[in-house]
C-alpha positions as CSV (number, residue, x, y, z in Angstrom):
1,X,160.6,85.6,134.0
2,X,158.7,88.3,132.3
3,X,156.3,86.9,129.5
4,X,157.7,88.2,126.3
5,X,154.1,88.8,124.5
6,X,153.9,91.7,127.6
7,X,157.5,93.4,126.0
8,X,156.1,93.1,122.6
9,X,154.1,96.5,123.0
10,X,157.1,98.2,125.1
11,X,159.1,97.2,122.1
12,X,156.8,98.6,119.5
13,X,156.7,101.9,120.7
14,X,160.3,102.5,121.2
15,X,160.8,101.8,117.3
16,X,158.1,104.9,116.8
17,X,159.1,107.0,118.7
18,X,162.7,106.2,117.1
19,X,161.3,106.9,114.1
20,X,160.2,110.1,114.3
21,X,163.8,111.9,114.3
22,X,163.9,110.1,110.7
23,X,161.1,111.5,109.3
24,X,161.5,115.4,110.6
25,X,163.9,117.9,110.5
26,X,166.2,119.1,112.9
27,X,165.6,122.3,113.2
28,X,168.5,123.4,115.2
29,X,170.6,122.6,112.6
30,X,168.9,125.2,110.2
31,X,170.7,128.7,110.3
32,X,168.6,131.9,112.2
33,X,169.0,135.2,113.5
34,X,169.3,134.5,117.2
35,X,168.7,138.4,117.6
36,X,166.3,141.2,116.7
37,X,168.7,141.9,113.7
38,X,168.8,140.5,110.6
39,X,171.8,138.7,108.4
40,X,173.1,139.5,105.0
41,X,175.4,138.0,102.9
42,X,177.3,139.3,100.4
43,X,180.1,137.9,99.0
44,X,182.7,137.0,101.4
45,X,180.9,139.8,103.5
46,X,178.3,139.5,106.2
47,X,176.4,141.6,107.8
48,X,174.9,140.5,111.5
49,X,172.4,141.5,113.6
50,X,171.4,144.7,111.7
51,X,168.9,146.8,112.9
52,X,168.7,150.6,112.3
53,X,168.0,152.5,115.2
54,X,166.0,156.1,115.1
55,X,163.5,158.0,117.1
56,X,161.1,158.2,114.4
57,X,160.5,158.5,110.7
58,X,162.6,161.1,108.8
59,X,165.1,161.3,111.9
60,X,168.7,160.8,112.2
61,X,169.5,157.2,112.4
62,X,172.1,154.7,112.6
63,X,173.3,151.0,111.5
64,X,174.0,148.7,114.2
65,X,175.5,145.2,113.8
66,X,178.9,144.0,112.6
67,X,180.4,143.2,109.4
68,X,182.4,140.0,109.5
69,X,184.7,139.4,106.4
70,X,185.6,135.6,105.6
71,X,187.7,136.0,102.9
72,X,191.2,136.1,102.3
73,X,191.5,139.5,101.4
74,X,190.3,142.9,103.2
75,X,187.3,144.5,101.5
76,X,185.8,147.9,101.4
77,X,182.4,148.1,102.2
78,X,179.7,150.8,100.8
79,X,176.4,150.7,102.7
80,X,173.6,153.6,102.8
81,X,170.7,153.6,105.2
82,X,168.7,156.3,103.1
83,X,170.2,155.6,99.8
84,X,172.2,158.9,99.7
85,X,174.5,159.3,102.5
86,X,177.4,155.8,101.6
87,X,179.8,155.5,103.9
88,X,183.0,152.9,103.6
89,X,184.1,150.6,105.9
90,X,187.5,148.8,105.7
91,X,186.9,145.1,106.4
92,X,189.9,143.3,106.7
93,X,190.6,139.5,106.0
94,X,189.3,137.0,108.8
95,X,188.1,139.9,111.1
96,X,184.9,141.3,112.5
97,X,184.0,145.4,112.6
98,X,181.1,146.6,115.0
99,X,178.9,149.0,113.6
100,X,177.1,151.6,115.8
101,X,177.0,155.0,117.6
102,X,180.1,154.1,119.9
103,X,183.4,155.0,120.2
104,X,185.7,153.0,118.1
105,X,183.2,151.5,115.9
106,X,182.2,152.6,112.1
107,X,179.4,154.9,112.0
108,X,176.8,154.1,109.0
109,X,174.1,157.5,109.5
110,X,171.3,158.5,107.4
111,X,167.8,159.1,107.5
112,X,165.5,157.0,108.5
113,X,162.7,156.4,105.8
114,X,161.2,153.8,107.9
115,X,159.4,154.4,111.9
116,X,160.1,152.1,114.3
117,X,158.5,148.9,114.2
118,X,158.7,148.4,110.5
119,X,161.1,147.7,108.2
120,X,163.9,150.0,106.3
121,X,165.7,149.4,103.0
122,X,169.6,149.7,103.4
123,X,172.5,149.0,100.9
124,X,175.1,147.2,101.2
125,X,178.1,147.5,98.3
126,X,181.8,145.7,97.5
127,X,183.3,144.9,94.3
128,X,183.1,140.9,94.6
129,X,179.1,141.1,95.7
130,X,178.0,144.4,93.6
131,X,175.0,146.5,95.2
132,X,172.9,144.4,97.6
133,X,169.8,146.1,99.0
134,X,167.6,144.1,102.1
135,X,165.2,145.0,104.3
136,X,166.0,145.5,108.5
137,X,164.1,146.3,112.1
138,X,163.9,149.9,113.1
139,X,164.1,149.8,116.6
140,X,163.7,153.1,118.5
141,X,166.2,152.6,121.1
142,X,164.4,152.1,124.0
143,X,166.0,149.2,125.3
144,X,169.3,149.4,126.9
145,X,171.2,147.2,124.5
146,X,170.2,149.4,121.5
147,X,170.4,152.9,123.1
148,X,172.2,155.0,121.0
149,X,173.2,158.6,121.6
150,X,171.7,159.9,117.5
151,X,172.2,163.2,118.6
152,X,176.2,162.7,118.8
153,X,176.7,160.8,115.4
């Protein structure tokens, strides 16, 4: 038989080491931006993963993400990349729109007033939220998951 005084230490630091889930956070249970984008919310309105995308500053650029609307009711969305050019996008109840440069997604254009590798202003508009204005990544669309054709939008 094992001498329990050699178990006592064993014993001792099982208890710590139990203790130290108790006295930190668990971070995977906090809510992040998994992606180069970032998230607004706005009502029953969110916007994911948005990141504009432009060669440089003063160019043509675009809004990427989506739009996901978790209300019971469709909403009409007014967002602006350069504060002038506000485009709508219908958001119906329970559903998700992709925002972007291709085919059968909404189109948000503008200027860019940011370069890549900073951030730029956009606005974001329903009637529920009001005007909501945040700051997103520029990314030039280098990589392949970001190209974007500007030149066709």
């Amino acid at each position: 038989m094992k001498h329990p005084v050699r178990l006592l230490p064993l014993a001792a630091l099982a208890l710590v080491a139990a203790g130290c889930s108790a006295v930190n956070p668990i971070t995977t249970q906090d809510a992040y931006d998994a992606s180069d984008g970032f998230s607004i919310e706005f009502g029953d309105v969110t916007g994911l993963n948005l990141i504009v995308i432009t060669e440089e500053l003063g160019s043509p650029a675009v809004l990427i993400g989506s739009l996901y609307n978790s209300g019971d009711e469709d909403v009409q969305v007014a967002a602006s990349i350069d504060g002038e050019g506000i485009v709508t996008v219908d958001v119906p109840a329970g559903t998700l729109v992709k925002l972007g440069g291709e085919e059968g997604e909404a189109h948000i254009t503008g200027t860019s007033t940011a370069a890549p590798g900073s951030l730029q202003e956009i606005t974001v508009q329903t009637d529920e939220a009001g005007h909501v204005a945040e700051f997103v990544p520029v990314l030039d669309g280098t990589l392949p998951e970001y190209a974007v054709e500007l030149d066709s939008l």
